[in-house]
C-alpha positions as CSV (number, residue, x, y, z in Angstrom):
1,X,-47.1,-68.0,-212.1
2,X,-49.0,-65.1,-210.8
3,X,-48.8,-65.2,-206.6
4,X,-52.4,-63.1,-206.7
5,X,-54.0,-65.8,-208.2
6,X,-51.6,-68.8,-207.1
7,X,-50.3,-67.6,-203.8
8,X,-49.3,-70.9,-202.6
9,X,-46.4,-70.2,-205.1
10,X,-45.2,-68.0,-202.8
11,X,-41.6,-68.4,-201.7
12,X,-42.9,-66.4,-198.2
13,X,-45.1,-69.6,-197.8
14,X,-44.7,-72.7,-195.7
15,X,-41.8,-75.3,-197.1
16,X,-41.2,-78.5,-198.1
17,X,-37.6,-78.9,-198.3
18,X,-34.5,-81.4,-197.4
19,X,-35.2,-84.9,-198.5
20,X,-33.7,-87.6,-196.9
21,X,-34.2,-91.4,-197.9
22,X,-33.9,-93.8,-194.4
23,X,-34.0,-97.2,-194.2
24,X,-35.7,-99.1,-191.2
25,X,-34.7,-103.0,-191.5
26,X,-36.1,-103.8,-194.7
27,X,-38.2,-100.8,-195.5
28,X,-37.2,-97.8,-196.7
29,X,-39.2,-94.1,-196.6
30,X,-38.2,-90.6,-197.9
31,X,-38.6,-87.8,-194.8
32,X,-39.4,-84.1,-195.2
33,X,-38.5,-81.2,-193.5
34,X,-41.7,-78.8,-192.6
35,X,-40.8,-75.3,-192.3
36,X,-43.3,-72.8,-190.9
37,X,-42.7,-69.0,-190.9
38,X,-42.9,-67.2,-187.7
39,X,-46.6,-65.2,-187.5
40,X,-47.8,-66.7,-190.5
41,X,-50.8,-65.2,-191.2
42,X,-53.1,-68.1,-192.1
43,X,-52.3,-70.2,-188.7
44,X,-53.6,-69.8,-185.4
45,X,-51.9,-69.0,-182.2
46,X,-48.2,-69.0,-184.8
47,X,-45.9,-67.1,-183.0
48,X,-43.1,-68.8,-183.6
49,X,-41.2,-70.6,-186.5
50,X,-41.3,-74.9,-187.1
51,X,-39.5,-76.9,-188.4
52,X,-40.3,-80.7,-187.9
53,X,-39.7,-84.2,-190.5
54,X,-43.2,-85.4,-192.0
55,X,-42.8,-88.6,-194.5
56,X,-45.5,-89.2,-197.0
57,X,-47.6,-91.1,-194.8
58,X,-47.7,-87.9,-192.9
59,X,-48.9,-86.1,-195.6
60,X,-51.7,-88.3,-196.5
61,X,-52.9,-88.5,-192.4
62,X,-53.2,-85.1,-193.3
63,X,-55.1,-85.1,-196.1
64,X,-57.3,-88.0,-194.9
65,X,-58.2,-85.9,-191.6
66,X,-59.3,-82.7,-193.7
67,X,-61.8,-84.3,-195.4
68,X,-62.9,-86.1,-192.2
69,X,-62.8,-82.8,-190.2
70,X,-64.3,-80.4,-193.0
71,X,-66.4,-83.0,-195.2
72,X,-67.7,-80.9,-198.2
73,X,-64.5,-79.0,-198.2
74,X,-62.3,-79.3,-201.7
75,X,-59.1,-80.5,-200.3
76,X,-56.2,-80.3,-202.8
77,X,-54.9,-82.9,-204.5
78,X,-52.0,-84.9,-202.9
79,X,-49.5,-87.0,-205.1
80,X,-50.3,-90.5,-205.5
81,X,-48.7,-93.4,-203.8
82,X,-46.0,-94.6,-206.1
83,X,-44.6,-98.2,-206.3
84,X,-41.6,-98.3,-207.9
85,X,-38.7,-95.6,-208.8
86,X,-39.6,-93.9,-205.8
87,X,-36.2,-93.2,-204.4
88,X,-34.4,-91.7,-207.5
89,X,-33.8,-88.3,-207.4
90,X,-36.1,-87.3,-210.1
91,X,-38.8,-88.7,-208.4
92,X,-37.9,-87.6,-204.9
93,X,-37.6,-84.4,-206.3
94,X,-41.0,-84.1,-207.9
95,X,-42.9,-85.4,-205.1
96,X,-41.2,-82.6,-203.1
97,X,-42.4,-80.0,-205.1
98,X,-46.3,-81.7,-205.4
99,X,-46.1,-82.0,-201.1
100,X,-45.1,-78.4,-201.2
101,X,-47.9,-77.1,-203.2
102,X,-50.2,-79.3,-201.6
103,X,-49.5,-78.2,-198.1
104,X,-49.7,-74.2,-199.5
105,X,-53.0,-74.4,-200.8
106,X,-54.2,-76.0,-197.7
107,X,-52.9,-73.6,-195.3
108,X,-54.3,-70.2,-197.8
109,X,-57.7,-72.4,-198.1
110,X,-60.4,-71.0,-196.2
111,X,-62.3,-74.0,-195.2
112,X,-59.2,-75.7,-194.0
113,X,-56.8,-73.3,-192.4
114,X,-58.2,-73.6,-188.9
115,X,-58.3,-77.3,-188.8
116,X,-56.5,-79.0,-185.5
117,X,-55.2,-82.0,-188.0
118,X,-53.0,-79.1,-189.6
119,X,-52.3,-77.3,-186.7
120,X,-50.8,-81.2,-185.4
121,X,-49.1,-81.4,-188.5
122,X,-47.4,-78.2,-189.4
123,X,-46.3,-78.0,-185.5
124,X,-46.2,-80.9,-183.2
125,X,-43.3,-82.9,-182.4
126,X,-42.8,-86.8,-183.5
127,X,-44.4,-87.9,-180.5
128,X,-46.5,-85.8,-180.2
129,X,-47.3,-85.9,-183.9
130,X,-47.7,-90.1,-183.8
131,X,-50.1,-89.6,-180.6
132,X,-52.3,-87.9,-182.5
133,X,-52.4,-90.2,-185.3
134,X,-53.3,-92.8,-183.0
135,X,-55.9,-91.3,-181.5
136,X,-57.5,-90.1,-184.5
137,X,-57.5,-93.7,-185.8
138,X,-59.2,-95.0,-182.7
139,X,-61.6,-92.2,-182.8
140,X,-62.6,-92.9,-186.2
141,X,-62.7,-96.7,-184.9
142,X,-65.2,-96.1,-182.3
143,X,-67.1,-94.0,-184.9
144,X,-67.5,-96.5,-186.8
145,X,-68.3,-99.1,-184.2
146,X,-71.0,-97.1,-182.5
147,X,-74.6,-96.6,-183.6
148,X,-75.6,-99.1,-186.7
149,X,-76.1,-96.8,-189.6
150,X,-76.3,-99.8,-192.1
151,X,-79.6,-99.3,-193.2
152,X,-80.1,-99.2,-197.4
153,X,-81.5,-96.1,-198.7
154,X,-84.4,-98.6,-200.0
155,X,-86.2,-98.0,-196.3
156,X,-85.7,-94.4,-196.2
157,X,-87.0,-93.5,-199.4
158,X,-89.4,-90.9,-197.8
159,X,-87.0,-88.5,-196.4
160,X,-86.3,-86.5,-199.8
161,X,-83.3,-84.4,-198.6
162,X,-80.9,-83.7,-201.5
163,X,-81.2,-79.8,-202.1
164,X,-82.7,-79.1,-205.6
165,X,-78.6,-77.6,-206.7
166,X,-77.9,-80.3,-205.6
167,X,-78.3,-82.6,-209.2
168,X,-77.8,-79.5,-210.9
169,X,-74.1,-79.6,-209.4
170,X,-73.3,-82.9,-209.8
171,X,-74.1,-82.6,-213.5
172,X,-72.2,-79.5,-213.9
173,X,-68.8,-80.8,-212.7
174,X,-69.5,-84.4,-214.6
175,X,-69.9,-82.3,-217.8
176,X,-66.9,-80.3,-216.6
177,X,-64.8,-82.8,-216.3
178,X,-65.6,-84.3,-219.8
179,X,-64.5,-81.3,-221.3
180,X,-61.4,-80.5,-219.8
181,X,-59.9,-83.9,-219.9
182,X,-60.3,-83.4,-224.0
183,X,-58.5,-80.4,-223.2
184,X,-55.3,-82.2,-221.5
185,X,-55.2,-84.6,-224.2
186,X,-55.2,-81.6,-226.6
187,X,-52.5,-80.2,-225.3
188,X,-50.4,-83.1,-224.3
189,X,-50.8,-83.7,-228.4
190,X,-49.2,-79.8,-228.4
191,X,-46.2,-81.0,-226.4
192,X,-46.0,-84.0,-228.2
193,X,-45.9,-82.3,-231.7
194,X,-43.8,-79.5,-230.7
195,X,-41.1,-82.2,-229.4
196,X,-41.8,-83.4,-232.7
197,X,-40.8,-80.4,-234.2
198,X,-37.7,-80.0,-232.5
199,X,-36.3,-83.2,-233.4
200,X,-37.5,-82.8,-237.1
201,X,-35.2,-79.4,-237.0
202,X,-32.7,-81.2,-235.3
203,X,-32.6,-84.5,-237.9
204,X,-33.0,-81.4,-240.1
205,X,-30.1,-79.8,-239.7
206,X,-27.7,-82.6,-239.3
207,X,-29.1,-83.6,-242.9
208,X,-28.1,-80.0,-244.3
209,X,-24.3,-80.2,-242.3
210,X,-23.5,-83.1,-243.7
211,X,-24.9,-82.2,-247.6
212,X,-22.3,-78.8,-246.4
213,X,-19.2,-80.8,-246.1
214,X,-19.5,-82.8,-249.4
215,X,-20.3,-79.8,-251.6
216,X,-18.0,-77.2,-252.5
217,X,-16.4,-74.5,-249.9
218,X,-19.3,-71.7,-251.2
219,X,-21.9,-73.8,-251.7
220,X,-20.8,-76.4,-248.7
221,X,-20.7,-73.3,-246.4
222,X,-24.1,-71.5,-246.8
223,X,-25.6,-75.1,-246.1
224,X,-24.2,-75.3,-242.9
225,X,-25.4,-72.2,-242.1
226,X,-28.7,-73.6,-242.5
227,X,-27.9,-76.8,-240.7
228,X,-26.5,-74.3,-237.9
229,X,-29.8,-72.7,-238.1
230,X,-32.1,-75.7,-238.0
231,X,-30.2,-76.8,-234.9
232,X,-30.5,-73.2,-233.0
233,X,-34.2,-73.3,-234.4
234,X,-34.4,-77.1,-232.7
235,X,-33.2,-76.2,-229.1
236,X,-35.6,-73.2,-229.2
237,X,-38.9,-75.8,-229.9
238,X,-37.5,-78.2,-227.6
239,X,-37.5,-74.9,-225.2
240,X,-41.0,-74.2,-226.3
241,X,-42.3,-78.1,-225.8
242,X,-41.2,-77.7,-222.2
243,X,-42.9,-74.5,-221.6
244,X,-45.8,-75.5,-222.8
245,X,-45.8,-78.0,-220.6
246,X,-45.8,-75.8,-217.9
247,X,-48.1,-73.4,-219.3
248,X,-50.5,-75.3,-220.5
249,X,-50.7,-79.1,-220.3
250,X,-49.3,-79.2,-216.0
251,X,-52.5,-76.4,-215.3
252,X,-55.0,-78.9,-217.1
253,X,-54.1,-82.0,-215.2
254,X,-54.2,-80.0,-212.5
255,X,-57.2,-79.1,-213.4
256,X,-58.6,-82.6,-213.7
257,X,-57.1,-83.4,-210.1
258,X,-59.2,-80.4,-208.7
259,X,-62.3,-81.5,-210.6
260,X,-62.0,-84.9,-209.0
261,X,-61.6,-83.7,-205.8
262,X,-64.7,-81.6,-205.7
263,X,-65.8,-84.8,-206.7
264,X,-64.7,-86.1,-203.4
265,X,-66.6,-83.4,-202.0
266,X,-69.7,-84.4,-203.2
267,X,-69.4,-87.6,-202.4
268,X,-68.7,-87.3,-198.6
269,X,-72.1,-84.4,-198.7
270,X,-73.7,-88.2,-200.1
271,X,-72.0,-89.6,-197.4
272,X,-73.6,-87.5,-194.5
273,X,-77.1,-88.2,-196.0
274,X,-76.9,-91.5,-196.8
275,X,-75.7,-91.8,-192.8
276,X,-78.4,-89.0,-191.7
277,X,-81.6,-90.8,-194.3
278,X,-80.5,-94.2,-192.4
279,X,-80.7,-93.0,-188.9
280,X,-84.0,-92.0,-189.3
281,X,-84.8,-94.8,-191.2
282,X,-84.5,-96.9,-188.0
283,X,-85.7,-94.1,-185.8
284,X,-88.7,-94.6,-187.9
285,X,-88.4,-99.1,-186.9
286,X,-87.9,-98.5,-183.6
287,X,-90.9,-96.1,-182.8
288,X,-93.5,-98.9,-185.0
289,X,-91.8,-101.5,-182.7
290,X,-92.0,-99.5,-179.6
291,X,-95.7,-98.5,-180.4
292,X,-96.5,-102.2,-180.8
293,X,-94.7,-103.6,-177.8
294,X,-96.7,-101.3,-176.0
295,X,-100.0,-102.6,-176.9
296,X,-98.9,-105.8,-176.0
297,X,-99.0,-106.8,-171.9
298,X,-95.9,-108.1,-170.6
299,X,-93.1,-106.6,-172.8
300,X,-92.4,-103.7,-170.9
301,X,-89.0,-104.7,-170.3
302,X,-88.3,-105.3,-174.1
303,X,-90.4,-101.7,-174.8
304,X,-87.8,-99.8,-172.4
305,X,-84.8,-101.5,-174.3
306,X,-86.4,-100.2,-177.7
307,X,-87.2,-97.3,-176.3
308,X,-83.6,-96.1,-174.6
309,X,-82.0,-97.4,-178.3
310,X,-84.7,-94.8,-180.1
311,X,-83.3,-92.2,-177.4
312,X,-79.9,-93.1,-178.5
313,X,-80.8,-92.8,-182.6
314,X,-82.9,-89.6,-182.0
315,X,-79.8,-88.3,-180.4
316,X,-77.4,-89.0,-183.2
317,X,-80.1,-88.5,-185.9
318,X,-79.7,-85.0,-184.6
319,X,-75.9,-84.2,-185.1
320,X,-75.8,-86.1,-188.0
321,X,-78.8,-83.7,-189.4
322,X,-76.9,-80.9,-188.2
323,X,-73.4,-82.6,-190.2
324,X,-75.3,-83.2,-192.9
325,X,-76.6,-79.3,-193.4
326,X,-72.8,-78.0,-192.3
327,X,-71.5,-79.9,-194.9
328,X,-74.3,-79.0,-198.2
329,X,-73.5,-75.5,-197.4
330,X,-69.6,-76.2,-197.3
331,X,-69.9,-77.8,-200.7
332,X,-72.2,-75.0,-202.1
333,X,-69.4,-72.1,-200.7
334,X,-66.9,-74.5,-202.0
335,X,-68.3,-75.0,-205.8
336,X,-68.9,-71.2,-206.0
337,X,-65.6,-70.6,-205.0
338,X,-64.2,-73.3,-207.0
339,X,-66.0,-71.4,-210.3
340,X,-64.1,-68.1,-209.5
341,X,-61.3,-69.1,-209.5
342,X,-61.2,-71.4,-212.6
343,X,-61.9,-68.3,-214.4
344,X,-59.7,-66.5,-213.1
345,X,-56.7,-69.2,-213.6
346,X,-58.1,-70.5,-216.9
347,X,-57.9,-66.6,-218.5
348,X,-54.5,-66.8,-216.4
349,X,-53.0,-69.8,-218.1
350,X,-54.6,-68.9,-221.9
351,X,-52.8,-65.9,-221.7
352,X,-49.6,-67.0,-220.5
353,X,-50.0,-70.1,-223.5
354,X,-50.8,-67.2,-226.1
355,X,-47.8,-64.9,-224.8
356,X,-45.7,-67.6,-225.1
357,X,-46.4,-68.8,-228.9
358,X,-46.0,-65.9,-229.7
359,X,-42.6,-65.1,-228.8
360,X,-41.5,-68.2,-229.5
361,X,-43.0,-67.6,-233.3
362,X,-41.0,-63.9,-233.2
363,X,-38.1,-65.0,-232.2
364,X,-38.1,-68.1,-234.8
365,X,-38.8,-65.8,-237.5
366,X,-36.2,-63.7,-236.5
367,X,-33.7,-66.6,-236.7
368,X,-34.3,-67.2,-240.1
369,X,-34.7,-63.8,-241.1
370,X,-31.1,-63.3,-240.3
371,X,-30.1,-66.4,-242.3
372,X,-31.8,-65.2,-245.6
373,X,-28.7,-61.8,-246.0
374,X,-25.9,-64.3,-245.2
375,X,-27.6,-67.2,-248.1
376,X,-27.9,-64.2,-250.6
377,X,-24.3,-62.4,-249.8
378,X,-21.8,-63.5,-252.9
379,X,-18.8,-64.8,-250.3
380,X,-20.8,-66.9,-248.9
381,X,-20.6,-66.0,-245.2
């Protein structure tokens, strides 16, 4: 794959590396080791190399945090928990390579690079490293516990505040994602039918060997040449089924996990107005309830206690505006960025698809261009 476009394929690039499975009483986990280059570019204050153990859970922490700490961002796509079959090498393995890539295109993305949950990550140790899980979970507790931002967008009606793009975007990568899951089932039908292929040449081939050996020594010979052929012609479209695999149906469901994570993206810009339309929602309760204990003698206690919870809303109505208008212009930078390069990839991975039947269709012609002389030679051979 082309580093320019794909530098997270970079073998100069943080590691994934070393899995061990451990088991802890009745549980079991796979840990990775975390290798970070010395002066890596991409990282802050790096001036030295890493090298610490992260298990999955780690990884997810990780990729929980970045969309907490830059909502709007597109954060990559991490593997998916897995219930069984995780421990055999194949699958160990795989995950490996998806935490690997993950992890690169985080630390090359420009929106996430500076992030303190990857800093923790990439470089704390285990204590240190659980510590900070801890107290990002109780920070996200408190969060969570503090101001009611319950209200229903039903009260808050008035406060029109999704940008005019806004729609426009939404309907964009819905349509977007239509088209290029039709894609991914097209060419998982490719595989498919080039595996196909490969075993027809195969069954092929065996057919024609065996026809050889109860036929005459002329006659019995030039059909096993064609058997031999078929099976040559076989390996070579099993070859191509697993390249197009690579080329061409692994980029579109890749594809498909990026689309759904601008998704994601979206949905946590939603997020920050549903939680900035609902704060002033009951800014806009508290100030008709203030107003009214006002007018009314002797509730001058209960108009200070609305009045220091309307200071409190007003308060958090204001960095929650200011959220809110970080995160629209994330997801604009993001969605603009995320349209470059899908051109660029997409040309990327048609040509690669293209260059690749085509050789493949070369080299199978000449195969059986160099069977026809030996089927038309007199001896036989």
């Amino acid at each position: 794959m082309n580093t320019l476009s794909h530098p997270e394929d970079s073998i100069d690039y943080i590691t994934v590396s070393d899995p061990v499975i451990h088991a802890d009483g009745m549980n079991k986990y796979t840990s990775y080791r975390v290798d970070c280059p010395a002066d890596y570019p991409f990282l802050q204050n790096n001036q030295s190399p890493s090298s610490v153990l992260r298990r999955y859970s780690d990884f997810l922490w990780l990729y929980e945090r970045l969309q907490k700490e830059r909502a709007g961002s597109i954060v990559p796509p991490i593997p998916e928990k897995q219930a069984v079959s995780r421990f055999s090498p194949e699958f160990v393995e795989e995950r490996r390579g998806a935490l690997e890539r993950f992890l690169r295109r985080v630390v090359i993305h420009p929106e996430l690079q500076d992030t303190s949950c990857l800093q923790t990550f990439l470089r704390a140790d285990d204590l240190s490293f659980q510590h900070a899980k801890s107290l990002s979970e109780k920070l996200d507790s408190s969060q969570h516990n503090g101001l009611d931002m319950s209200a229903s967008l039903g009260g808050a009606g008035a406060f029109n505040l999704t940008p005019k793009n806004a729609a426009g975007i939404k309907k964009y990568i819905e349509a977007l994602a239509i088209q290029m899951k039709r894609v991914s089932n097209q060419a998982s039908g490719l595989v498919k039918k080039s595996r196909e292929i490969a075993n027809g040449l195969f069954e092929f081939g065996l057919a024609f060997h065996q026809l050889g050996q109860s036929e005459g020594e002329v006659l019995g010979s030039k059909l096993q040449l064609v058997g031999g052929t078929a099976e040559t012609l076989s390996g070579m479209a099993a070859n191509q089924a697993d390249q197009e695999l690579k080329r061409l149906g692994e980029p579109f469901r890749d594809y498909l996990k990026i689309i759904q994570a601008v998704k994601l993206a979206l949905g946590r810009r939603h997020d920050k107005r549903v939680s900035y339309t609902a704060l002033l929602h009951e800014i806009q309760t508290r100030e008709i309830n203030l107003h009214r204990l006002r007018m009314t003698p002797g509730s001058e206690g209960k108009a200070y206690s609305i009045e220091m919870s309307l200071q409190r809303y007003q308060a958090a109505a204001e960095v929650a505006r200011e959220e809110y208008a970080e995160c629209s212009q994330r997801v604009l930078r993001e969605v603009d960025r995320f349209k470059r390069e899908k051109a660029e990839e997409m040309k990327l991975v048609v040509l690669n698809f293209i260059m690749l039947e085509i050789e493949v269709n070369r080299n199978m012609e000449r195969v059986w261009g160099e069977l026809v002389p030996k089927l038309e030679g007199d001896n036989g051979v």
